[in-house]
C-alpha positions as CSV (number, residue, x, y, z in Angstrom):
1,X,64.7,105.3,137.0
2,X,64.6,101.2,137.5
3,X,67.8,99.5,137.0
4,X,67.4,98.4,133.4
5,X,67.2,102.0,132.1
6,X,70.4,102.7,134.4
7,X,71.7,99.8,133.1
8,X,70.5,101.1,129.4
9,X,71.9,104.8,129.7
10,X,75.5,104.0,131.6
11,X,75.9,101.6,128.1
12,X,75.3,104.4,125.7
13,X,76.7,107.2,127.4
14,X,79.9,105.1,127.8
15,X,79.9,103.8,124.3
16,X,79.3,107.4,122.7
17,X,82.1,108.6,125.4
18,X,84.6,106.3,124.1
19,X,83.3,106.9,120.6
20,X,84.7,110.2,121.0
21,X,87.8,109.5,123.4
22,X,89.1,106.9,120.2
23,X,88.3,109.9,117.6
24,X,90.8,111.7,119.6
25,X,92.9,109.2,120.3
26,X,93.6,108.8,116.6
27,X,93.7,112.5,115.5
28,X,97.4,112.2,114.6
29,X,96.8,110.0,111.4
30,X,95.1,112.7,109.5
31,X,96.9,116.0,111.3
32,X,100.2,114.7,110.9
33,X,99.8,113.6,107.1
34,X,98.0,116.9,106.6
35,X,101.4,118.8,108.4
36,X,103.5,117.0,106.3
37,X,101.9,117.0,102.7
38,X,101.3,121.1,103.1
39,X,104.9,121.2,104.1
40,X,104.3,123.1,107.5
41,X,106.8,120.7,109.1
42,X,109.4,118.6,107.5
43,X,109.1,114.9,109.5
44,X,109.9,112.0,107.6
45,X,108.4,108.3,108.0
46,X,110.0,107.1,110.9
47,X,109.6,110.8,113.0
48,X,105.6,110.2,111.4
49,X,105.2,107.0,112.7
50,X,106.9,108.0,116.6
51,X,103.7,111.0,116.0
52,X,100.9,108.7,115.0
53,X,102.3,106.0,117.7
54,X,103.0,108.2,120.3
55,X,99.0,109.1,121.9
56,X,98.7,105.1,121.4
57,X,101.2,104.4,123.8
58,X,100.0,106.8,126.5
59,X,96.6,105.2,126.1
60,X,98.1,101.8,126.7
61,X,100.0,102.4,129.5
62,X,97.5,103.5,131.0
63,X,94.7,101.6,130.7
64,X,95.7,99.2,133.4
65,X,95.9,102.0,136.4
66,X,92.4,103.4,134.8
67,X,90.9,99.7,135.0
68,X,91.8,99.4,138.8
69,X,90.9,103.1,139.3
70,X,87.6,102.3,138.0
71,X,87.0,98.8,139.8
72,X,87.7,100.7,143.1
73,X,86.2,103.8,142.7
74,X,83.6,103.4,140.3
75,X,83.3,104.3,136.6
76,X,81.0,107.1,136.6
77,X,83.8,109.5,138.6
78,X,86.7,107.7,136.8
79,X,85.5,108.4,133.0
80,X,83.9,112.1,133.7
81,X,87.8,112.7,135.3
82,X,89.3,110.9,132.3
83,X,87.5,113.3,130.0
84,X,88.7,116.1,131.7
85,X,92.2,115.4,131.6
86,X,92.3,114.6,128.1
87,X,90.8,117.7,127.1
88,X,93.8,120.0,128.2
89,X,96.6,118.2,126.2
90,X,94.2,118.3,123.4
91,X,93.9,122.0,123.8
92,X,97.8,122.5,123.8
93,X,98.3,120.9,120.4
94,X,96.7,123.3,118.8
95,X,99.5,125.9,120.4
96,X,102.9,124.0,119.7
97,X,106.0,125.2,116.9
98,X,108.2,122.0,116.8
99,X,108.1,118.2,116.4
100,X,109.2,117.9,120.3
101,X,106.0,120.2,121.4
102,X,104.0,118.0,119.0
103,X,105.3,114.6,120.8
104,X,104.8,116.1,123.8
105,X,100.7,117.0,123.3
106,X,100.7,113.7,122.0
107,X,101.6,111.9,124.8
108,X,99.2,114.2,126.7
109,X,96.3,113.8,124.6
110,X,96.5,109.8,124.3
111,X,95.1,109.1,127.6
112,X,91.6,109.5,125.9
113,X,92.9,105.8,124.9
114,X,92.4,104.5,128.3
115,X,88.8,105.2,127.9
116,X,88.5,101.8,126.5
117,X,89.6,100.3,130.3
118,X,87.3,102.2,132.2
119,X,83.9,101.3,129.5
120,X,84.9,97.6,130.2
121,X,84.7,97.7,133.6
122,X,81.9,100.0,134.3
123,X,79.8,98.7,131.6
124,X,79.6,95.1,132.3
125,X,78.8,95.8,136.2
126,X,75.4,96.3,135.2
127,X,74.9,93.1,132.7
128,X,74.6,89.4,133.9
129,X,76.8,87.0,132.6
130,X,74.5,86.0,129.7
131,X,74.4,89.3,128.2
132,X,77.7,90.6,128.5
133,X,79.4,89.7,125.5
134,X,76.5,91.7,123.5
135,X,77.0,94.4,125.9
136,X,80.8,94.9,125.5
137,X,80.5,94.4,122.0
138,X,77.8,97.1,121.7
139,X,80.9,99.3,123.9
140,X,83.3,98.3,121.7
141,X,81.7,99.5,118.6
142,X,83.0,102.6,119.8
143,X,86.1,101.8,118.0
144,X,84.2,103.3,114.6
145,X,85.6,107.2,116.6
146,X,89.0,106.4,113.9
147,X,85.9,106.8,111.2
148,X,84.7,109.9,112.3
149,X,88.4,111.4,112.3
150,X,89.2,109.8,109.0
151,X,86.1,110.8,106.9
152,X,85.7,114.3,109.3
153,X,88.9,115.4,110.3
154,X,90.0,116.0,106.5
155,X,86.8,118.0,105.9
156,X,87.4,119.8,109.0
157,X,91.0,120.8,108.0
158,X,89.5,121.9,104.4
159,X,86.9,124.6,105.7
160,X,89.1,125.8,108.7
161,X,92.3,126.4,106.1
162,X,89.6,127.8,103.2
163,X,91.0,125.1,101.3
164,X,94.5,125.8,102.1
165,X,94.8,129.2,101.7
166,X,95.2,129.6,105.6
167,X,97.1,126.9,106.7
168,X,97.7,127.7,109.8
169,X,94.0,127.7,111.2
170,X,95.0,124.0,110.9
171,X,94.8,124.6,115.0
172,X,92.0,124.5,115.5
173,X,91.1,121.4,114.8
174,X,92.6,120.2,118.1
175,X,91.0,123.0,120.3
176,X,87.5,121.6,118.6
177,X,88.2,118.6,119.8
178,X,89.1,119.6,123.1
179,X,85.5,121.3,123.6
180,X,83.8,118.2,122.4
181,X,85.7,116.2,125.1
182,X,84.6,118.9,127.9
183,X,81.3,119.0,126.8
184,X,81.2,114.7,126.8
185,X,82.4,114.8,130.4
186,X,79.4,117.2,131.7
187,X,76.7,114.9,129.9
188,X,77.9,112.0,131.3
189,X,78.3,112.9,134.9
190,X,75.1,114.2,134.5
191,X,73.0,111.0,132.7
192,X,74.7,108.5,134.5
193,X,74.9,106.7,137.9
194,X,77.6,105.1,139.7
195,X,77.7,101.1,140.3
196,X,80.8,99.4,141.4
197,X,82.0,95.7,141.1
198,X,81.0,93.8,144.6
199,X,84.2,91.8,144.6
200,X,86.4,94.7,144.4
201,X,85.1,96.4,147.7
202,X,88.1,96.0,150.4
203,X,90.6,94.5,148.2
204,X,94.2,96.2,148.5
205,X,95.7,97.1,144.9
206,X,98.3,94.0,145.2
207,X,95.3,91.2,145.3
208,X,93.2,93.4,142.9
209,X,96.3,92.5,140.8
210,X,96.2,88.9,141.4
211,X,94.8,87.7,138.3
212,X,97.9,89.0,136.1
213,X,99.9,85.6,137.3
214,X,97.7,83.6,135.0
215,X,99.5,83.5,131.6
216,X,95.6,83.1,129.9
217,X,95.7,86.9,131.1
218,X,99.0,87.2,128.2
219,X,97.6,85.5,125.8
220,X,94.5,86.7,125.4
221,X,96.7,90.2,125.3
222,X,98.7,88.9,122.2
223,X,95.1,88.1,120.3
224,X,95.0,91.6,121.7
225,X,97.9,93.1,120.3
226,X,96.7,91.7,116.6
227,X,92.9,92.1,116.7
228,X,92.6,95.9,118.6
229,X,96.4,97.2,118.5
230,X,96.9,96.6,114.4
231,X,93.8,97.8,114.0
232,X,94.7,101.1,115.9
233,X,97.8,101.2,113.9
234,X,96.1,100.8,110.3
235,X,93.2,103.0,111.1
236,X,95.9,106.0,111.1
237,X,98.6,104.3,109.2
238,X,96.3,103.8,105.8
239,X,95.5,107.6,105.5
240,X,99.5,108.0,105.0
241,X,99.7,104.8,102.7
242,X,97.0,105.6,100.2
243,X,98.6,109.1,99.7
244,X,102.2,107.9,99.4
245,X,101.2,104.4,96.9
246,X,98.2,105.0,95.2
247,X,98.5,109.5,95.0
248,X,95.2,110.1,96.7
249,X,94.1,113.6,98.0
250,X,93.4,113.4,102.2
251,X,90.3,113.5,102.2
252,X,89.6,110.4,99.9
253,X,92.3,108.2,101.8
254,X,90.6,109.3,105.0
255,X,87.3,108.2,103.3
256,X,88.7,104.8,102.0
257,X,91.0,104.7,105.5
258,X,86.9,105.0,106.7
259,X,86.0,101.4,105.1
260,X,88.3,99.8,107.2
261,X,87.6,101.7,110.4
262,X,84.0,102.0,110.5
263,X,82.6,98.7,109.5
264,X,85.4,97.3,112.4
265,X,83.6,99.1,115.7
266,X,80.0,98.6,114.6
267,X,80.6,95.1,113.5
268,X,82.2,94.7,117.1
269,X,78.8,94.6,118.4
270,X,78.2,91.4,116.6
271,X,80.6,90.5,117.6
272,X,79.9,90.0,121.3
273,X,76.8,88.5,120.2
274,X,78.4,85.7,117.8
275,X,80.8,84.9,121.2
276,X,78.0,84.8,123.4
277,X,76.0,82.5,120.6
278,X,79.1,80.2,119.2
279,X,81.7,80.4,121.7
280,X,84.7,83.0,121.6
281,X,86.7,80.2,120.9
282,X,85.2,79.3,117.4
283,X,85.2,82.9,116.9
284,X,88.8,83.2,117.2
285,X,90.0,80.8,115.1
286,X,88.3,82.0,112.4
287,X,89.3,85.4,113.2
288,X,92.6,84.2,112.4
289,X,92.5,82.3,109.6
290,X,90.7,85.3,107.8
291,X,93.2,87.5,108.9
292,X,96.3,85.4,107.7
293,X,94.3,84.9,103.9
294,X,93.7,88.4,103.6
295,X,97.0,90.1,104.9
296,X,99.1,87.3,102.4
297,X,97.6,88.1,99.5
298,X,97.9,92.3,100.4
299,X,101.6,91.2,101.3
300,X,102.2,91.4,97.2
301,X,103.5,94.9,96.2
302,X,102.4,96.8,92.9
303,X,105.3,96.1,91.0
304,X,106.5,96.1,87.4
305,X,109.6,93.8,86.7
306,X,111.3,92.8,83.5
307,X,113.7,90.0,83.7
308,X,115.2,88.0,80.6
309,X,112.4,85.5,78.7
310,X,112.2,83.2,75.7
311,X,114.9,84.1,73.0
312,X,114.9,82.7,69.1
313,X,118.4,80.2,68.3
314,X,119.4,79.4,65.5
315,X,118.8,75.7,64.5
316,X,121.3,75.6,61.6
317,X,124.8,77.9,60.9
318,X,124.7,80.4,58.2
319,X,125.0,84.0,57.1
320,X,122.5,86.3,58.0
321,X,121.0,88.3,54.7
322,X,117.8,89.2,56.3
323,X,116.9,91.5,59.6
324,X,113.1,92.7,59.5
325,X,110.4,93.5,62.0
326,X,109.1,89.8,63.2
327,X,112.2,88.1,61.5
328,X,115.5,86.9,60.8
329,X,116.1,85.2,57.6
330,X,119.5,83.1,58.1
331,X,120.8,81.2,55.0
332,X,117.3,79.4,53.9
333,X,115.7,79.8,56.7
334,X,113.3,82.5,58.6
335,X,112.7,82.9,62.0
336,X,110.3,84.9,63.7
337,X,110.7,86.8,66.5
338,X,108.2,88.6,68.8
339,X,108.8,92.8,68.6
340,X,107.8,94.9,71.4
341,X,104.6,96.3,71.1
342,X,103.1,93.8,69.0
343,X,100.4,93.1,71.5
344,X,98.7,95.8,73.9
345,X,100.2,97.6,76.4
346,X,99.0,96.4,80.2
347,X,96.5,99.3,80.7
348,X,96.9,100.8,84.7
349,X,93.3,101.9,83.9
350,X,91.7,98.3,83.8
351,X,91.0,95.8,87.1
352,X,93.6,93.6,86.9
353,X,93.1,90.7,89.9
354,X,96.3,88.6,89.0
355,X,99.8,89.5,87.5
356,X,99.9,90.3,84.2
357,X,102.8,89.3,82.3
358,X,104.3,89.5,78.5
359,X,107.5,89.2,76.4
360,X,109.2,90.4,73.5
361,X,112.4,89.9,71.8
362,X,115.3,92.0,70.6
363,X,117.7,91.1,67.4
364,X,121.2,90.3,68.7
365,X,122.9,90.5,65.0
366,X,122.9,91.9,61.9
367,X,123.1,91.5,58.0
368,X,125.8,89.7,57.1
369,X,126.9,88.4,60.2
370,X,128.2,85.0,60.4
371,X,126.1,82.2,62.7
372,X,126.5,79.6,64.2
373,X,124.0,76.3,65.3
374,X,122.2,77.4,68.3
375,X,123.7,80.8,68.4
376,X,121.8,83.8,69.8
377,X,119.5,85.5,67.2
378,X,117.2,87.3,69.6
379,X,117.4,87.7,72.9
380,X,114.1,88.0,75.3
381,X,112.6,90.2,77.8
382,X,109.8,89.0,79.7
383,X,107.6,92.0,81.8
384,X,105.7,91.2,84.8
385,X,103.1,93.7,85.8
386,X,100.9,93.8,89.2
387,X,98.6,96.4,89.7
388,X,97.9,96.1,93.3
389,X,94.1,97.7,91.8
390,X,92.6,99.9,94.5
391,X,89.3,98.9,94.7
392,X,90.9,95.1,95.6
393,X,93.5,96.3,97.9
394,X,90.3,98.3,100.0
395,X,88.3,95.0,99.9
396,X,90.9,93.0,101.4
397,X,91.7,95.7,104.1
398,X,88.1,95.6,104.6
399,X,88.2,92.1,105.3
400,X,90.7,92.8,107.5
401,X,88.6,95.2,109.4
402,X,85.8,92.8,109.9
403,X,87.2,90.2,110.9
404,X,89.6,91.9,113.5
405,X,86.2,93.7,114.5
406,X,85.0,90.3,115.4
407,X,87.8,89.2,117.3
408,X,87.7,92.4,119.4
409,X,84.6,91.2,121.1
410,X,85.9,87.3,121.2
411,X,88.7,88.2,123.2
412,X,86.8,90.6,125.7
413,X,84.2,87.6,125.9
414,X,86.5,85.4,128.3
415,X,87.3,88.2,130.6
416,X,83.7,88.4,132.5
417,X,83.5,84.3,132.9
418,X,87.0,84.3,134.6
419,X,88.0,87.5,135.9
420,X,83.9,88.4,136.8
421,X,85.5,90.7,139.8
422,X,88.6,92.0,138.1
423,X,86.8,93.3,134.3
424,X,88.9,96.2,135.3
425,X,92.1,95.1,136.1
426,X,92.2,92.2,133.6
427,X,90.4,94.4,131.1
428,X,92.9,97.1,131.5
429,X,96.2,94.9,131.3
430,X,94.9,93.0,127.9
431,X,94.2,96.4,126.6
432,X,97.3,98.0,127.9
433,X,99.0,94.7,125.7
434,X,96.9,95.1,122.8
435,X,96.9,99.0,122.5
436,X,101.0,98.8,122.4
437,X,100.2,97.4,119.0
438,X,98.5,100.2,118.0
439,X,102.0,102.3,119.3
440,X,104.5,99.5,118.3
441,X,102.3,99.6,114.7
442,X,102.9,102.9,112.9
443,X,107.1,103.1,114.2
444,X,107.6,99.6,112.7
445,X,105.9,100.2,109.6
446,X,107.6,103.5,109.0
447,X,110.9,101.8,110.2
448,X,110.5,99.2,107.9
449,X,108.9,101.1,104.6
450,X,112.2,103.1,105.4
451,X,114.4,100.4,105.4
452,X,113.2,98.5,102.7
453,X,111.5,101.1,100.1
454,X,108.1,98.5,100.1
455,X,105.0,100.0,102.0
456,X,103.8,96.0,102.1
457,X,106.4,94.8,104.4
458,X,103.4,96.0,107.2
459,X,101.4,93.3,105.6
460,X,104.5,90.6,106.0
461,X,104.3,91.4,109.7
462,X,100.5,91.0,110.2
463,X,100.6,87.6,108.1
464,X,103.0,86.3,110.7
465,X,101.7,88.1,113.8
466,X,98.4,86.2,112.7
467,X,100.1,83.0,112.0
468,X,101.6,83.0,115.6
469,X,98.6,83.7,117.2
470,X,96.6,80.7,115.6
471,X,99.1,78.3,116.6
472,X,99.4,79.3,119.9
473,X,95.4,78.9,120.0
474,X,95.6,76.0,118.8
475,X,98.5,74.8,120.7
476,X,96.6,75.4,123.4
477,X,93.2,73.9,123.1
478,X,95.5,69.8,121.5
479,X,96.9,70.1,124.7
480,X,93.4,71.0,126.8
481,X,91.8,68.7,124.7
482,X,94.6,66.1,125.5
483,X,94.7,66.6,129.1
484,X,91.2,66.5,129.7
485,X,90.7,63.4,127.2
486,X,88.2,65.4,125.4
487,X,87.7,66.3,121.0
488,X,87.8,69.2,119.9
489,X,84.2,68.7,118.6
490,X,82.8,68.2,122.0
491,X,84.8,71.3,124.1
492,X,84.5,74.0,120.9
493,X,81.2,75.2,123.2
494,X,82.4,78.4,124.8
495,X,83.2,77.3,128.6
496,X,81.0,77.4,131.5
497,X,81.3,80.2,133.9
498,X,81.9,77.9,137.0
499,X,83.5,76.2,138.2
500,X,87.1,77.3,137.1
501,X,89.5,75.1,136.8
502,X,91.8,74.9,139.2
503,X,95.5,75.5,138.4
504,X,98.0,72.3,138.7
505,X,100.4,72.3,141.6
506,X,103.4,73.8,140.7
507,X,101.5,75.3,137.2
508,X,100.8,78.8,139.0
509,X,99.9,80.9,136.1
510,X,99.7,78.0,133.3
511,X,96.7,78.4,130.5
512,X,94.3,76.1,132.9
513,X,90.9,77.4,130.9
514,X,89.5,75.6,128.0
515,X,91.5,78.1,125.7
C-alpha cells in the first residue's frame, strides 16, 4: 500500500472512529431526557445537567494524557485501546438502579471523548503542512456522531420499548452501543498502520509539555471552550429544551436537536479548508461576530406581558349619563374607548418574527358618577406578545451550528504551524479546555433555568462568552499589529509556518504569534 492510501485510510478510519466515540460521548442527552419524561427516575434540572455534563468532563480530562499517549506511542495502538476501554463503561450503563450508578457509567463511558485528542495527532502525522487544515477539518466532521444519537437514539429507544410499553428494554440501548465501539476497535487495528511524530521520539513527558507555557496555547482553548465545548453542551442540552419550551415529543427535538448537530461536523470540513485558503484568523473573527448576532437575538424569551397603556381623561368636568361598549358620554361630550377584543386575537398558530403588541381599555366609572377635568375615565392595558416561533428559533441555532462548525477547524488550524511536533500534546490541552465547556455547559444552564425560571438565560451566557472572545482576538492582533508596525490589512494572511517568533525576554509565555 504507498503512503498516500495509508495516509487515505488512517483519515477515514479515524474520522468514522471518532464519529462513533462522539455518538457515545453524547448518549446522555437523549437517555436521560427519555429516563426522566417516562418517569423511570425522578432527576430534576440541575441532577440532568451533572448527567449530560458528566461523560464531557471525563472526555476533557483526558484528552491531554491521550494526546501525549498518542505522540509517544503512536495513534494506531492508542485509539484501538481507547475504544476498548470505552466499551466496558458503556456496557455497565445499561445495568445500573440509581442516579449515583448512572453518574458513575457516565464518567466511565466519556473517555470515548478523548477520541478527539488522539484523531488530531495521529491524523495530521501523515499530511504536510499545506494540507492539514483540510485534513483535520475532514476529522473533525466527526462531530456530526451528536446527530446520529439525536435523530437515532430516540428511534432506537421507540422499537426496543415497543413504543413504551416495555420501558425497561430502555438498556439496551447502551449495550448496542458498547458492541458498535468493540467492533470499531477491531476494524481499525486491522485497516490501519502506525506512524508517529519524528519530534516526539526521545523526548521525556516534561519537555513533551513544554509548549503549554505559551499563553497562545490558552487562548486558542477559550475559542475552544465557545466553538467545540458549547457546541457539546447544546447538541444534548436542545433535546431537553425543545421538550420543556416548545412541548415536543423526543424524537422530533432529537430530529430538530439534529439541525444544529449535523450541519456543525460536516461543515467542519470546510472549515479546515476556508483556514487553509483565508487564514484562521479571518475565519475567527467572523466566527464570532456570527455567533454574538445570533445567540442575542435567541437571548429573547417567548413571553406574554401586559403592563398599563394609553387610558381616555376627561377633558372637561361633568356627570356621567352614559357608559356603553366603545364609550363614555360625560355631560355633552362622548369619548371613545378601545374594548378588549375589538381587534384579533395574536394567533400562536401564525410566524410571528417581531413582538406583537396591542391595547385595550377598561371603564373606571359609572352612570351618574361625578367627574372631574382630566380625571380617569378608562384605564389602559397594553399586551406584548413574543412567540419565540420554532421554525426561527431552529434557524438561528442553526446558525449557530455553522458558524461554530467553522471555527472548530480555525482554531485546530494554528496548532500544526506552531506546535508541528506537539499536535498531540497541544491538541489534547486545547481540547481538554474546550471540552470542559461541553461539561461546564449543561450544569450551568440547568443551574441557571433553575434559578431564574427562563430556559434563555443559556443564550445570555453564549452572547457574552462570544463577546469576550472577539475582544480578546482582537486585543490581540491592535497590539501585534502595533508592535510589529504593521495594518491589519497587510498581516490578516494566515502566518507563515517559519520562522516563529521568538518570545520577548522576560515575556516567556506571552501571545508572540500573529494572533
Amino acid at each position: 500500500m504507498s503512503e498516500r492510501s495509508r495516509a487515505a485510510t488512517a483519515l477515514a478510519m479515524s474520522t468514522l472512529a471518532f464519529t462513533l466515540c462522539f455518538a457515545v460521548w453524547t448518549l446522555n442527552g437523549v437517555l436521560v431526557t427519555f429516563l426522566v419524561e417516562n418517569g423511570l427516575f425522578r432527576w430534576d434540572t440541575a441532577q440532568i445537567g451533572w448527567l449530560i455534563g458528566i461523560p464531557v468532563l471525563t472526555g476533557s480530562v483526558m484528552r491531554l494524557p491521550v494526546g501525549l499517549l498518542t505522540d509517544r506511542f503512536g495513534g494506531r495502538k492508542v485509539y484501538t485501546i481507547l475504544l476498548l476501554l470505552a466499551a466496558l463503561p458503556t456496557w455497565l450503563l445499561g445495568s445500573v438502579q440509581s442516579y449515583q450508578g448512572f453518574l458513575l457509567a457516565s464518567l466511565g463511558f466519556g473517555l470515548s471523548g478523548a477520541a478527539f485528542a488522539v484523531g488530531i495527532a495521529y491524523s495530521s502525522v501523515w499530511f504536510s503542512k499545506a494540507h492539514q487544515g483540510t485534513a483535520l477539518g475532514i476529522f473533525g466532521a466527526g462531530n456530526a456522531g451528536s446527530a446520529l444519537t439525536s435523530m437515532g437514539a430516540p428511534f432506537l429507544l421507540k422499537k426496543l420499548t415497543a413504543g413504551g410499553a416495555n420501558l425497561e428494554a430502555w438498556r439496551m440501548l447502551p449495550k448496542l452501543y458498547a458492541a458498535v465501539l468493540l467492533i470499531m476497535a477491531v476494524v481499525f487495528f486491522l485497516t490501519t498502520h502506525e506512524k508517529k511524530a519524528e519530534g516526539a521520539k526521545g523526548k521525556t513527558f516534561v519537555q513533551m509539555l513544554s509548549p503549554l507555557r505559551h499563553l497562545r496555547v490558552w487562548r486558542f482553548g477559550l475559542y475552544y471552550f465557545l466553538v467545540f465545548g458549547c457546541f457539546v453542551a447544546l447538541a444534548q442540552w436542545l433535546i431537553p429544551y425543545y421538550v420543556g419550551v416548545y412541548g415536543m415529543s423526543l424524537a422530533m427535538a432529537g430530529l430538530l436537536a439534529s439541525l444544529f448537530s449535523l450541519p456543525s461536523g460536516l461543515i467542519r470540513a470546510a472549515g479546515g479548508w476556508m483556514s487553509d485558503r483565508f487564514g484562521a484568523r479571518a475565519v475567527m473573527y467572523w466566527t464570532f461576530g456570527l455567533s454574538i448576532f445570533a445567540c442575542a437575538a435567541l437571548m429573547v424569551p417567548r413571553m406574554s406581558i401586559e403592563s398599563p397603556g394609553p387610558s381616555v381623561l376627561a377633558q372637561v368636568g361633568g356627570i356621567v349619563t352614559e357608559v356603553a361598549p366603545g364609550r363614555i358620554v360625560v355631560g355633552d361630550t362622548t369619548y371613545a374607548f378601545r374594548m378588549k377584543g375589538a381587534e384579533p386575537e395574536v394567533q400562536n398558530e401564525r410566524l410571528l418574527v417581531l413582538p406583537q403588541s396591542r391595547f385595550w381599555q377598561t371603564p373606571a366609572v359609572k352612570v351618574g358618577d361625578r367627574v372631574k377635568k382630566k380625571q380617569l375615565l378608562a384605564s389602559g392595558t397594553t399586551h406584548v406578545f413574543f412567540q419565540a416561533n420554532v421554525w426561527i428559533f431552529t434557524f438561528l441555532v442553526f446558525v449557530v451550528g455553522i458558524v461554530w462548525g467553522i471555527g472548530k477547524a480555525a482554531v485546530y488550524r494554528y496548532i500544526p504551524d506552531y506546535f508541528p511536533d506537539e499536535v498531540g500534546v497541544v491538541g489534547g490541552i486545547v481540547g481538554v479546555i474546550g471540552g470542559l465547556g461541553g461539561f461546564v455547559g449543561p450544569i450551568l444552564f440547568g443551574y441557571l433555568l433553575k434559578a431564574t425560571g427562563l430556559w434563555t438565560t443559556m443564550w445570555l451566557f453564549l452572547t457574552v462568552l462570544s463577546v469576550i472572545c472577539l475582544v480578546w482576538l482582537h486585543t490581540v492582533v491592535r497590539r501585534l499589529t502595533r508592535e510589529q508596525n504593521e495594518t491589519l490589512f497587510t498581516r490578516f494572511e494566515h502566518p507563515k509556518p517559519a520562522p516563529v517568533p521568538a518570545l520577548a525576554p522576560g515575556l516567556a509565555g506571552a501571545d508572540a504569534e500573529p494572533a
